[in-house]
PDB file of N, CA, C and O in Angstrom:
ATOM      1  N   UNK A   1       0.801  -1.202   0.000  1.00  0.00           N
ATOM      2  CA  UNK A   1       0.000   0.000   0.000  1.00  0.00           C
ATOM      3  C   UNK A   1       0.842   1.265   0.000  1.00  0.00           C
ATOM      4  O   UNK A   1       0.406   2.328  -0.442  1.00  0.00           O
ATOM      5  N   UNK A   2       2.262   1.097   0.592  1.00  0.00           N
ATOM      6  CA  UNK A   2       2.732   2.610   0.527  1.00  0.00           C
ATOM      7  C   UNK A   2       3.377   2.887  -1.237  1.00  0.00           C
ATOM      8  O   UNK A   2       3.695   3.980  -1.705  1.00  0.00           O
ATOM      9  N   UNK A   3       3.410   2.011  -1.700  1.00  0.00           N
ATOM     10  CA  UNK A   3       4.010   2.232  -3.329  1.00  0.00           C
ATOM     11  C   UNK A   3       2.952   3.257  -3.523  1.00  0.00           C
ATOM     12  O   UNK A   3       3.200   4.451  -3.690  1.00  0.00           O
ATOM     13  N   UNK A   4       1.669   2.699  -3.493  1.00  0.00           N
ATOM     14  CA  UNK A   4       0.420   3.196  -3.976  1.00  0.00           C
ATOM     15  C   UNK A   4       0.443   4.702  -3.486  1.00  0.00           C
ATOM     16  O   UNK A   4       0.644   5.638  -4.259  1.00  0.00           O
ATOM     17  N   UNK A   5       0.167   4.879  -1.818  1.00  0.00           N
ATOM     18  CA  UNK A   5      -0.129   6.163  -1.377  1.00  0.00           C
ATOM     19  C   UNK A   5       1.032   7.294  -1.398  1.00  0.00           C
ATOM     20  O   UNK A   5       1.080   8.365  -0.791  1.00  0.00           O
ATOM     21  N   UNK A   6       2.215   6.529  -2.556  1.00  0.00           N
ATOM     22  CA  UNK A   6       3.053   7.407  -2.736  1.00  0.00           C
ATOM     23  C   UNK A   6       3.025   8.166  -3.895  1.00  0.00           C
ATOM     24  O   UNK A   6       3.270   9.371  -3.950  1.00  0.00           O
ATOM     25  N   UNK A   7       2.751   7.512  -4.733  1.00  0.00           N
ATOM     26  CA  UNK A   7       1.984   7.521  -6.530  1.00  0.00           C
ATOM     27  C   UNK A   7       1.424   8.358  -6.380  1.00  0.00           C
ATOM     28  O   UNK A   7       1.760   9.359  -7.013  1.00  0.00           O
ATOM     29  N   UNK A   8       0.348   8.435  -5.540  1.00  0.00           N
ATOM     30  CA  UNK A   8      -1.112   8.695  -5.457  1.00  0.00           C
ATOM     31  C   UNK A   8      -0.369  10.364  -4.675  1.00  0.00           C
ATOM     32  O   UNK A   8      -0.400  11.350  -5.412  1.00  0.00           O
ATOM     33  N   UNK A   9      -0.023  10.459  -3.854  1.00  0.00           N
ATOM     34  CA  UNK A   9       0.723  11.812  -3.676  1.00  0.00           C
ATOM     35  C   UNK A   9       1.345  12.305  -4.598  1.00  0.00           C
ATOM     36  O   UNK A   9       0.999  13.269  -5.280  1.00  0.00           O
ATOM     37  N   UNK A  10       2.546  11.523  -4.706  1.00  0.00           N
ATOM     38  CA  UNK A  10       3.353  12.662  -5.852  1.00  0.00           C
ATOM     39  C   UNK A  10       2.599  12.870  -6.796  1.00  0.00           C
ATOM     40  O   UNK A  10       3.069  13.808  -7.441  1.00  0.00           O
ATOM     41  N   UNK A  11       1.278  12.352  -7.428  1.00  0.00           N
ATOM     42  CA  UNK A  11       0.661  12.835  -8.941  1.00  0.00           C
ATOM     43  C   UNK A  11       0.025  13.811  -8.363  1.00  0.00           C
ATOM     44  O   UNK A  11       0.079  14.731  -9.180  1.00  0.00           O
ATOM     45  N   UNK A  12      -0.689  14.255  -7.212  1.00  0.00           N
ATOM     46  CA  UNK A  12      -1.384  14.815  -6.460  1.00  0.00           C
ATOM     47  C   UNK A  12      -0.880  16.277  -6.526  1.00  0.00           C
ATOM     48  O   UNK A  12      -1.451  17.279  -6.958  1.00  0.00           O
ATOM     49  N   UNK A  13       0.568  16.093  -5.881  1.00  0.00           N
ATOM     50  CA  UNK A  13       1.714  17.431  -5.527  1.00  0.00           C
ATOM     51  C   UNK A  13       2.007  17.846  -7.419  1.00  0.00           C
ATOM     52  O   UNK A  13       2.147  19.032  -7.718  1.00  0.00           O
ATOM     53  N   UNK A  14       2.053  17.038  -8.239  1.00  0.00           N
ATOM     54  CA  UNK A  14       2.967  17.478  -9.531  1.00  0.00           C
ATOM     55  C   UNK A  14       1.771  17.987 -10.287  1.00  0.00           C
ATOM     56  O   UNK A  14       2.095  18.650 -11.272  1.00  0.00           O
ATOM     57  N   UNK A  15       0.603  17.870 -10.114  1.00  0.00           N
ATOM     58  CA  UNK A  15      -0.884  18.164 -10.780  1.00  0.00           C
ATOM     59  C   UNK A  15      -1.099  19.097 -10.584  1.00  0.00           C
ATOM     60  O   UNK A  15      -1.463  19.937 -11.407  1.00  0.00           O
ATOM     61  N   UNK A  16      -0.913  19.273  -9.218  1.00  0.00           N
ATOM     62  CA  UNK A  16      -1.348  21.030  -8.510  1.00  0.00           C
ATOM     63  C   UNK A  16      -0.148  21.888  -8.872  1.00  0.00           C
ATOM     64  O   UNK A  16      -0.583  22.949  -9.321  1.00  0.00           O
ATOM     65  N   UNK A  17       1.286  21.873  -8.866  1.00  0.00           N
ATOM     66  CA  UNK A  17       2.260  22.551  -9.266  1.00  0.00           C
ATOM     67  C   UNK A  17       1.758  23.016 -11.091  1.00  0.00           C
ATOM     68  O   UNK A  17       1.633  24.101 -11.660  1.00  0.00           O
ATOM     69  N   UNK A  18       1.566  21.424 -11.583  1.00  0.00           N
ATOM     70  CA  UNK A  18       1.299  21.622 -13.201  1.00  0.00           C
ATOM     71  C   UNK A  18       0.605  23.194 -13.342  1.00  0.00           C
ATOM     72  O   UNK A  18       0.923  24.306 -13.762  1.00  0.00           O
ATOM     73  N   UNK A  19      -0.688  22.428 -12.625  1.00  0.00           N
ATOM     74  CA  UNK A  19      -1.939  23.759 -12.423  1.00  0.00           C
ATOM     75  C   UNK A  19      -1.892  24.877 -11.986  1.00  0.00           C
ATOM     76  O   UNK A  19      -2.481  25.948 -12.129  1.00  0.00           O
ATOM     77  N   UNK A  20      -1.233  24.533 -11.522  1.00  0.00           N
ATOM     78  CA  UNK A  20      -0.795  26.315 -10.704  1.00  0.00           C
ATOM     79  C   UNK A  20       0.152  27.274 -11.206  1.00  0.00           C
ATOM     80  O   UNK A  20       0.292  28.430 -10.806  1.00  0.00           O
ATOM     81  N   UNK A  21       0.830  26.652 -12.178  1.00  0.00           N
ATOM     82  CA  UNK A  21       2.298  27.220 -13.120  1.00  0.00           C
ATOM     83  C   UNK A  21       1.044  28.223 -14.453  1.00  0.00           C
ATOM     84  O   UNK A  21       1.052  29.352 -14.944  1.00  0.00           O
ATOM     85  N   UNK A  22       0.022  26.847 -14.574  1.00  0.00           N
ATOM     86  CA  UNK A  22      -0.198  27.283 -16.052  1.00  0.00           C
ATOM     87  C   UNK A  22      -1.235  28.324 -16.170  1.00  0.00           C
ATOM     88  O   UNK A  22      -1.146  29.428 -16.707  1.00  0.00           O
ATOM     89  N   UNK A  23      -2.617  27.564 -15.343  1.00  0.00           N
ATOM     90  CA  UNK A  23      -3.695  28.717 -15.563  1.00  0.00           C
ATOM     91  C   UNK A  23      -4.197  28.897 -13.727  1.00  0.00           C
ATOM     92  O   UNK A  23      -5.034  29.789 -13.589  1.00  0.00           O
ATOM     93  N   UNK A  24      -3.906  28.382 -12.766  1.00  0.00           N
ATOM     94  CA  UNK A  24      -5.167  28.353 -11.783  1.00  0.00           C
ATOM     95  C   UNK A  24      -5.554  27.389 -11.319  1.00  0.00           C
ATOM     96  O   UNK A  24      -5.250  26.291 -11.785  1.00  0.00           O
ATOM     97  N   UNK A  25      -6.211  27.517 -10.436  1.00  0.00           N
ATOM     98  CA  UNK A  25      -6.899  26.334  -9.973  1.00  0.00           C
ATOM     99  C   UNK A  25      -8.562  26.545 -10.229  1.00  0.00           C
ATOM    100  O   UNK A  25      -9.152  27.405  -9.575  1.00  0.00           O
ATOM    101  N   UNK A  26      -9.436  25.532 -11.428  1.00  0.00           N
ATOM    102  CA  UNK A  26     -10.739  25.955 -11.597  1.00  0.00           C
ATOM    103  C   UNK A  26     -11.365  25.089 -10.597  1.00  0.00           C
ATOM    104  O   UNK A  26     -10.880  24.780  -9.508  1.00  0.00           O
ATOM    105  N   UNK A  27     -12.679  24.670 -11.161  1.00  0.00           N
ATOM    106  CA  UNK A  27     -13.348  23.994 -10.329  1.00  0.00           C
ATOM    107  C   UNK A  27     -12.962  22.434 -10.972  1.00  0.00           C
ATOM    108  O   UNK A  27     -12.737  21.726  -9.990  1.00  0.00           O
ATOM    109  N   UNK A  28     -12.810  21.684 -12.142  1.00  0.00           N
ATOM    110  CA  UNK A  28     -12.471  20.382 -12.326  1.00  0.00           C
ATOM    111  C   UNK A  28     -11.391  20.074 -11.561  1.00  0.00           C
ATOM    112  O   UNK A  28     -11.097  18.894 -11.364  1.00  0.00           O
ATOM    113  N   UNK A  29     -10.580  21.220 -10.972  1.00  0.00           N
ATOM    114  CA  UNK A  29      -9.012  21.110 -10.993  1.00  0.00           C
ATOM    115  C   UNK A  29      -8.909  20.565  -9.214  1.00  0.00           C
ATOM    116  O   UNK A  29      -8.096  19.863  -8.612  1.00  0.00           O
ATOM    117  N   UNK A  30     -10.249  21.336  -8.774  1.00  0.00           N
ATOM    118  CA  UNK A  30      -9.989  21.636  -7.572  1.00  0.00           C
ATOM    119  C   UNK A  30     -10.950  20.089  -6.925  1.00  0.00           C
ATOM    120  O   UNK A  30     -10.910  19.696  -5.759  1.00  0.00           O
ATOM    121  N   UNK A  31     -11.792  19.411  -8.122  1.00  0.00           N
ATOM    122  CA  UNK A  31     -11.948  18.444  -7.765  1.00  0.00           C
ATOM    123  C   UNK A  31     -11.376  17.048  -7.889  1.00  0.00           C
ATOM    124  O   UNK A  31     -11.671  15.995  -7.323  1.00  0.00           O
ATOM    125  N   UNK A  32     -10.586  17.318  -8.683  1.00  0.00           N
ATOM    126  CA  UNK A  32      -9.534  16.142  -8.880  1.00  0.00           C
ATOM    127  C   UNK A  32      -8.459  16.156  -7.732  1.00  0.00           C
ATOM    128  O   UNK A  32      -7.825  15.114  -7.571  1.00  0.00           O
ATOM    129  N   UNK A  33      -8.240  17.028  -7.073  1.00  0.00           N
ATOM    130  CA  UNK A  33      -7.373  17.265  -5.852  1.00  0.00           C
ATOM    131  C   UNK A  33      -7.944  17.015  -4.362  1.00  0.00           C
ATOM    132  O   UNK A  33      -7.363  16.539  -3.387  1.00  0.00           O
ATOM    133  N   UNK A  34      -9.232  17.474  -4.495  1.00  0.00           N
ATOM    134  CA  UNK A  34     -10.241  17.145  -3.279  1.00  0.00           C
ATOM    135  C   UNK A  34     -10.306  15.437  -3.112  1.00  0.00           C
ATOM    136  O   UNK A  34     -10.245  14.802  -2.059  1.00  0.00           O
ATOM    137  N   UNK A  35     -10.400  15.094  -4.021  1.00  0.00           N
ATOM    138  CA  UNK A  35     -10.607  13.699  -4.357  1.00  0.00           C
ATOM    139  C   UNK A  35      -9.496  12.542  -4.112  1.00  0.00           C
ATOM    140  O   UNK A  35      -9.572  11.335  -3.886  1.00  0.00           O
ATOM    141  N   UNK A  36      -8.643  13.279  -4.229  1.00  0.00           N
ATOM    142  CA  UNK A  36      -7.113  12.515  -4.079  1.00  0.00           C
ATOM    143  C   UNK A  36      -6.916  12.812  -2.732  1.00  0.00           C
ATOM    144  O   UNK A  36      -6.856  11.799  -2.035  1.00  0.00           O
ATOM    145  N   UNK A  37      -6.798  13.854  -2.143  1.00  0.00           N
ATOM    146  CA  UNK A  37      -6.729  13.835  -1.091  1.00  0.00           C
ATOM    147  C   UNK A  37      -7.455  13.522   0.005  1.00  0.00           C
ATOM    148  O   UNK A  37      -7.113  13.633   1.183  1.00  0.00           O
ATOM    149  N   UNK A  38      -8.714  13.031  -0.545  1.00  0.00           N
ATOM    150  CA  UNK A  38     -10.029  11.982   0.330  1.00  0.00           C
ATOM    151  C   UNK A  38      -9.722  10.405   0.664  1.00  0.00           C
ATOM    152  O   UNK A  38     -10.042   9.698   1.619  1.00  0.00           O
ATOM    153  N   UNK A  39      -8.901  10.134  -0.632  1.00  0.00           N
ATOM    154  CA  UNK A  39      -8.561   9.070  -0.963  1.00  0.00           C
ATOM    155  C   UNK A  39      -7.379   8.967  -0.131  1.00  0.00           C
ATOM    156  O   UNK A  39      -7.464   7.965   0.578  1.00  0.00           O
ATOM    157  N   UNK A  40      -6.453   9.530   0.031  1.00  0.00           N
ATOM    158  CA  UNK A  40      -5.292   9.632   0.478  1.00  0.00           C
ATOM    159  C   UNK A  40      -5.292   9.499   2.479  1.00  0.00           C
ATOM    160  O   UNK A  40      -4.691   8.752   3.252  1.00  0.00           O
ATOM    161  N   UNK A  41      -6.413  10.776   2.710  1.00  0.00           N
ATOM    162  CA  UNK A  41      -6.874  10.384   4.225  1.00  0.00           C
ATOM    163  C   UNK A  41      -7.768   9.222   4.388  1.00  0.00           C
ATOM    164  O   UNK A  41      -7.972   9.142   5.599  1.00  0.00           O
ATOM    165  N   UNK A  42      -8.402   8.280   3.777  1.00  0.00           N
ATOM    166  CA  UNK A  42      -9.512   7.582   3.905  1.00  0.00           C
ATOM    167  C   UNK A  42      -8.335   6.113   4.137  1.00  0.00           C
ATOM    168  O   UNK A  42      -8.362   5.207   4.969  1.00  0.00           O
ATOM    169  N   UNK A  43      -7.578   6.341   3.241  1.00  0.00           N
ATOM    170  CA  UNK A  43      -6.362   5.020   3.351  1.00  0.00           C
ATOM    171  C   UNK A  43      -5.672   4.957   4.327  1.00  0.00           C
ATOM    172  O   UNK A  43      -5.392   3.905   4.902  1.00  0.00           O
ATOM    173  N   UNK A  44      -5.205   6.356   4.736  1.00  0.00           N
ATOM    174  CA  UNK A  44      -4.057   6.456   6.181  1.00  0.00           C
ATOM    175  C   UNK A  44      -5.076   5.895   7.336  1.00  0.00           C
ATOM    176  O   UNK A  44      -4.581   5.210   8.231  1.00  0.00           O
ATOM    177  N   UNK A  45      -6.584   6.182   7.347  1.00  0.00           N
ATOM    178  CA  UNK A  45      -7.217   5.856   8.512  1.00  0.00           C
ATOM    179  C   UNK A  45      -7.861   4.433   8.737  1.00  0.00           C
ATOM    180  O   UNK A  45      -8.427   3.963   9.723  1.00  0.00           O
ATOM    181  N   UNK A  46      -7.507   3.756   7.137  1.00  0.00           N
ATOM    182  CA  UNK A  46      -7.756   2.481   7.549  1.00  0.00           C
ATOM    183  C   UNK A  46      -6.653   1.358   7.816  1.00  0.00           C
ATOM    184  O   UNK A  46      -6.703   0.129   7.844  1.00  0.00           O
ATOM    185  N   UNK A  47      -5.425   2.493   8.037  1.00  0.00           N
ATOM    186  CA  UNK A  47      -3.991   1.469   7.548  1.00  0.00           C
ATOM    187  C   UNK A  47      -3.713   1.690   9.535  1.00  0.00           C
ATOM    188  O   UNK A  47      -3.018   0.982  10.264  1.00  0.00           O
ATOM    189  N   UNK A  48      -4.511   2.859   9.894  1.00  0.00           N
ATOM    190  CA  UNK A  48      -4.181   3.094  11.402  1.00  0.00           C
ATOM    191  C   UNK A  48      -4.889   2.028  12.178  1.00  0.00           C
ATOM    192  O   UNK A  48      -4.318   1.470  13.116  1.00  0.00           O
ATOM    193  N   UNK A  49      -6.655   1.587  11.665  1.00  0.00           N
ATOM    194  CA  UNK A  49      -7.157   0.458  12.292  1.00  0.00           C
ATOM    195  C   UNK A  49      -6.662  -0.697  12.636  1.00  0.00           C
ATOM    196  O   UNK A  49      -6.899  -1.271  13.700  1.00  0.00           O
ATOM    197  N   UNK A  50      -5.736  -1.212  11.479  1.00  0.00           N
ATOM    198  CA  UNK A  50      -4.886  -2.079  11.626  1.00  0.00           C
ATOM    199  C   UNK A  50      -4.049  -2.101  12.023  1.00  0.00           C
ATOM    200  O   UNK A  50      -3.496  -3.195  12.130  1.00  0.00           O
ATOM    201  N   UNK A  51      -3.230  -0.591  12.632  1.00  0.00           N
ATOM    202  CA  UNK A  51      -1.843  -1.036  13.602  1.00  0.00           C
ATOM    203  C   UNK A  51      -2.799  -0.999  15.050  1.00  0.00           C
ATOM    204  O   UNK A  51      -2.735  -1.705  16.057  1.00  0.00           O
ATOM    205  N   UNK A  52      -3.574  -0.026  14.741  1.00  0.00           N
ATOM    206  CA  UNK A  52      -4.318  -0.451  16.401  1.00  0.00           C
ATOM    207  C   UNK A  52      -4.620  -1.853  16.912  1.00  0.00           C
ATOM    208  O   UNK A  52      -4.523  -2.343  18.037  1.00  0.00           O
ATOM    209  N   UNK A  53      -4.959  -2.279  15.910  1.00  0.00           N
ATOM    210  CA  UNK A  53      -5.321  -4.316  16.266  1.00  0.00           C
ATOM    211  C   UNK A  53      -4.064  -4.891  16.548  1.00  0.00           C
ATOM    212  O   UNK A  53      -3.701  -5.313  17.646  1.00  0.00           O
ATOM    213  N   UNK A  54      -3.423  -4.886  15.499  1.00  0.00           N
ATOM    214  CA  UNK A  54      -2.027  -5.583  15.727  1.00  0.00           C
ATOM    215  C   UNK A  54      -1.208  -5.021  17.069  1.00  0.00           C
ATOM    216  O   UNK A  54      -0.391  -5.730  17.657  1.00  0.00           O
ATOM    217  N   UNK A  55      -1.520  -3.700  17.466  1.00  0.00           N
ATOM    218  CA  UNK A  55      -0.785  -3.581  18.406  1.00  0.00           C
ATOM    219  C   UNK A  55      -1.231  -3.913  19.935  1.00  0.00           C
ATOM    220  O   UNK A  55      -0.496  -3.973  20.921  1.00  0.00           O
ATOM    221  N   UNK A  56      -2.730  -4.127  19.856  1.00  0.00           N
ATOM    222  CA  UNK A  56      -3.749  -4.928  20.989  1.00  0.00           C
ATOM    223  C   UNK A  56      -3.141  -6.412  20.333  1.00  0.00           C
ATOM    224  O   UNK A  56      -2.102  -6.384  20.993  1.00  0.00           O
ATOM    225  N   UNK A  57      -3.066  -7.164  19.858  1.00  0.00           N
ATOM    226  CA  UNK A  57      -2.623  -8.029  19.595  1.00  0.00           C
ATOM    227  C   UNK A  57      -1.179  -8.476  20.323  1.00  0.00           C
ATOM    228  O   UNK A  57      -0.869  -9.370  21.111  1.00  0.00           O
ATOM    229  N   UNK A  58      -0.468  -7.406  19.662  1.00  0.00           N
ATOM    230  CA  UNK A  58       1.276  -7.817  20.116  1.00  0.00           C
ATOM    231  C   UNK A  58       0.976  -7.893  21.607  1.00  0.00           C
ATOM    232  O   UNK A  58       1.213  -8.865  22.325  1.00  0.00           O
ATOM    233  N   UNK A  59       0.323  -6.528  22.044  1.00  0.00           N
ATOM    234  CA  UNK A  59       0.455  -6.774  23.881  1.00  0.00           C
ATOM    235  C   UNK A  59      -0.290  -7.300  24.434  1.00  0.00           C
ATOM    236  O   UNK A  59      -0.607  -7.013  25.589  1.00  0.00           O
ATOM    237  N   UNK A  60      -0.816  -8.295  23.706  1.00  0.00           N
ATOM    238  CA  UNK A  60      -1.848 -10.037  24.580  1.00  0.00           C
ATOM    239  C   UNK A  60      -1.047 -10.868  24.252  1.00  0.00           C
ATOM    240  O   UNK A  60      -0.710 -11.854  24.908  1.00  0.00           O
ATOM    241  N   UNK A  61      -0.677 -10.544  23.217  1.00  0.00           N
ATOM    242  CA  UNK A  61       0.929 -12.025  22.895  1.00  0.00           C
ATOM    243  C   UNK A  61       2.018 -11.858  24.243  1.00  0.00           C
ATOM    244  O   UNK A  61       2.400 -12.727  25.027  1.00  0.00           O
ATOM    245  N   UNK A  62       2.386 -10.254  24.176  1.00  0.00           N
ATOM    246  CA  UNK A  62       3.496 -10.234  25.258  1.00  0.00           C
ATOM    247  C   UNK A  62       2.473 -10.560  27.033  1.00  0.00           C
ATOM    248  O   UNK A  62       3.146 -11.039  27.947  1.00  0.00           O
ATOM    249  N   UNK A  63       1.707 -10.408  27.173  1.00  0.00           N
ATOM    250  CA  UNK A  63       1.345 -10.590  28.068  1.00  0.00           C
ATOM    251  C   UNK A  63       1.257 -11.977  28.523  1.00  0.00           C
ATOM    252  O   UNK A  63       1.639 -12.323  29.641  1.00  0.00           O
ATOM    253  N   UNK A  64       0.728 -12.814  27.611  1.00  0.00           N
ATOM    254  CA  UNK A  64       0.202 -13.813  27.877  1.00  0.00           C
ATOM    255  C   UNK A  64       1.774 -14.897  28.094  1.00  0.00           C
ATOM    256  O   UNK A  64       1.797 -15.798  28.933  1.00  0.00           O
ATOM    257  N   UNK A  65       2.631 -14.671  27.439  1.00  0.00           N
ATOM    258  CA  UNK A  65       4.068 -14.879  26.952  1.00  0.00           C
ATOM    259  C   UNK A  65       4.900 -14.861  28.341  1.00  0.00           C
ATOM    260  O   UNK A  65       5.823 -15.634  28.599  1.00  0.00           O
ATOM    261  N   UNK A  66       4.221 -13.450  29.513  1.00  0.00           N
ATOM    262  CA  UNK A  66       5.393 -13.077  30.274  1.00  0.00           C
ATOM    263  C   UNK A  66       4.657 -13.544  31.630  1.00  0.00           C
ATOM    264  O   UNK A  66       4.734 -12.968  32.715  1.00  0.00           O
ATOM    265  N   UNK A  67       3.995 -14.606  31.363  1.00  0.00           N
ATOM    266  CA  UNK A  67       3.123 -15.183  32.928  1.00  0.00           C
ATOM    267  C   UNK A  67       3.666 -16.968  33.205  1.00  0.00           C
ATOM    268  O   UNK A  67       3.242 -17.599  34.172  1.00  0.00           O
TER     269      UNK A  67
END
């Protein structure tokens, strides 16, 4: 997943530079960016669910491990 949410940034950052060099930011412009960056927080917060588990996880392993 981080190949991806790296892609998915840098086209993000080089789109808006593109756009911003040439004419502006319109409204297609500003939704192709809204969008990426929905996408971009929507992934970080499901990649956090999963260290939260795994990390309730690791410390029932270590617990259970150190009795």
């Amino acid at each position: 997943m981080l190949p991806l949410r790296l892609y998915v940034a840098a086209l993000t950052l080089l789109f808006l530079i593109v756009v911003l060099a040439t004419r502006g930011i319109g409204t297609l412009e500003a939704v192709v960016l809204v969008g990426a960056l929905l996408y971009l927080i929507l992934d970080l917060r499901e990649e956090l669910v999963k260290l939260r588990q795994l990390e309730a996880n690791t410390s029932l392993l270590l617990s259970l491990l150190s009795r």
